[in-house]
N, C-alpha and C positions, 0 to 999 in steps of 0.2 A: 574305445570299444572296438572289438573285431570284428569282422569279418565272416564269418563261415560260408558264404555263398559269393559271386563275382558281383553282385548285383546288391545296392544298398535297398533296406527297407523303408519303404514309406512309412511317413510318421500316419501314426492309428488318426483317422477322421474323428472327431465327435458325433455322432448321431444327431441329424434334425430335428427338429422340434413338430415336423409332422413323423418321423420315421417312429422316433419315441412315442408318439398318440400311437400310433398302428401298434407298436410293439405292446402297450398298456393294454389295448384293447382285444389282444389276441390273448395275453396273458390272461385279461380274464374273462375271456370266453374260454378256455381249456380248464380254467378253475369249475366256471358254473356247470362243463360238461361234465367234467368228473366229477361235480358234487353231485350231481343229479343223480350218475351213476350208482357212489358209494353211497348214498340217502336212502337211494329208491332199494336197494341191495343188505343194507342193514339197518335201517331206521339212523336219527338224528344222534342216538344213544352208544351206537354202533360204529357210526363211522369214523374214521382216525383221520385227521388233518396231517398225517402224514402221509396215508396214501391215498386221502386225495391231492396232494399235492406230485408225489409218484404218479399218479396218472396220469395228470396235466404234462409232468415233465418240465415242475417248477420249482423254484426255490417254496416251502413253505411259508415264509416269513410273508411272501406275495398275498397269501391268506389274511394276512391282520393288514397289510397296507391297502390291498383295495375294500376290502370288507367289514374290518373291526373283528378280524375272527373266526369261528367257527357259527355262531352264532347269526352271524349277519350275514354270512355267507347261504346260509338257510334261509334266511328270511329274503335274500335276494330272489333266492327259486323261485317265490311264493309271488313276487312284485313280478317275475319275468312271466310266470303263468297269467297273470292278470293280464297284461299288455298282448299276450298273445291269444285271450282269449276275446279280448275286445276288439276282436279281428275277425271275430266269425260272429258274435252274439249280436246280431243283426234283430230289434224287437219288432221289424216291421216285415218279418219271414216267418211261415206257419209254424204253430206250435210243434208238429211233428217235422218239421225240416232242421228247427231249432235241436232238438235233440237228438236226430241224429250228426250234426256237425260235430253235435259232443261227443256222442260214441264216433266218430271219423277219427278226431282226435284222441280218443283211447286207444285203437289200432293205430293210428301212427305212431303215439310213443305214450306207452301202457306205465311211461317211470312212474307218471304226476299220479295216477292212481295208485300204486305202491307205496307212495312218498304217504299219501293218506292215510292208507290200510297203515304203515306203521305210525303214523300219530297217533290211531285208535287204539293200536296194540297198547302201545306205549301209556297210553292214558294222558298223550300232551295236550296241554291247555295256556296255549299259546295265544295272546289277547288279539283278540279279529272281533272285528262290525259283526253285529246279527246277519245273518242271511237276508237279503232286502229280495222281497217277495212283491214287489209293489207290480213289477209287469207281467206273473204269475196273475194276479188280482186282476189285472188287466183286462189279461186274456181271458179271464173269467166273465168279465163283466160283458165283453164283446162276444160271449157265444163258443168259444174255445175248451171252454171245460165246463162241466155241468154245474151248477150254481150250489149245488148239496154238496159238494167236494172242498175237503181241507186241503189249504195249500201248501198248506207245511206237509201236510204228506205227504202230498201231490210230490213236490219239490224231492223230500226224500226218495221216494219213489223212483224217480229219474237218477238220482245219485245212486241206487243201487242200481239199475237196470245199465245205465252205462258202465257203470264197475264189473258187472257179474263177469264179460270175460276174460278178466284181469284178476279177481279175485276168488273166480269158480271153476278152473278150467279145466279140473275135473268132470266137472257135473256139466260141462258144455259136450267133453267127448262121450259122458254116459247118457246122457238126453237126446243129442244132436248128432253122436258119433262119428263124428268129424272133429279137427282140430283147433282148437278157438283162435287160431291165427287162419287159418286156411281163408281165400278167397269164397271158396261155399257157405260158411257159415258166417264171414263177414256180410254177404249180400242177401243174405237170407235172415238174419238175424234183424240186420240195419232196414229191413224190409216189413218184417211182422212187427218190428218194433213202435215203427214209424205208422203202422195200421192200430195200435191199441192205443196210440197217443189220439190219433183220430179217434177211437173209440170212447174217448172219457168226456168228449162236448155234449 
């Protein structure tokens, strides 16, 4: 073997067996970011496992080894949105405080609503638990919401009204005339909204 420099190379180290946990774990954190990305961007139909894997700045293959695919890599989104919302769904916070954390977390990151709006497009019917309405019923029972009110509606109700400035944001700047990112029509909006939730006990 030569030479080309004065200086012999060190033999390549293996990587540790925590350096490899970190490297796994960043790997597919830049997976789930960029899936979210290209998901929320062109629905589940749409998006290429090549460039989300382009995006991350990953071997593709990285796709089937931590996720099973393109598939599971989606369905991942859907477990990470749960865990992160079991961080703010606090059932022992007013019912209008409760939704607006929701709409909080739509202006922070408006993907998980896109991610939605294209399943509806889409027509996916993708196997999920019934919507458990049991602390809607609750709140019902406790004086929270008027006892004539359907909770299924109720419920939907709420999933639109957090959605509208992710999915209407038109009809934010022709109602509201301001920008549905703007700070005025976040604190103004997360304000009247949180007043009609009071209004429905």
């Amino acid at each position: 073997m030569t030479e080309t420099s004065g200086t012999p190379r060190s033999p390549r180290r293996a990587p540790a067996p925590d350096e490899r946990k970190l490297d796994a774990e960043r790997s597919r954190r830049l997976l789930l970011e960029a899936a979210k990305e290209e998901f929320a961007g062109k629905g589940f139909a749409g998006a290429r496992v090549q460039d989300i894997a382009d995006r991350a700045g990953v071997n593709k293959q990285l796709i089937n080894y931590y996720f099973g695919g393109k598939e599971g890599l989606y369905e991942e989104l859907g477990r990470e949105w749960l865990r992160r919302e079991a961080a703010f769904n606090d059932p022992a916070v007013p019912l209008d405080e409760l939704v607006a954390r929701y709409l909080d977390e739509t202006f922070r990151d408006p993907r998980g609503v896109r991610l939605d709006v294209w399943r509806g497009l889409a027509g996916e019917r993708w196997e999920q638990e019934p919507e458990d309405l049991s602390d809607l019923r609750r709140r019902q029972a406790e004086g929270e919401l008027a006892e004539d009110l359907d909770v299924a509606a109720v419920m939907l109700l709420f999933f639109a009204a957090v959605s509208a400035p992710v999915v209407l944001p038109h009809a934010v700047r022709r109602i509201f005339g301001v920008e549905p990112d703007s700070p005025e029509f976040r604190e103004r909006y997360t304000r009247e909204l949180r007043r009609v939730v009071r209004h429905l006990a």
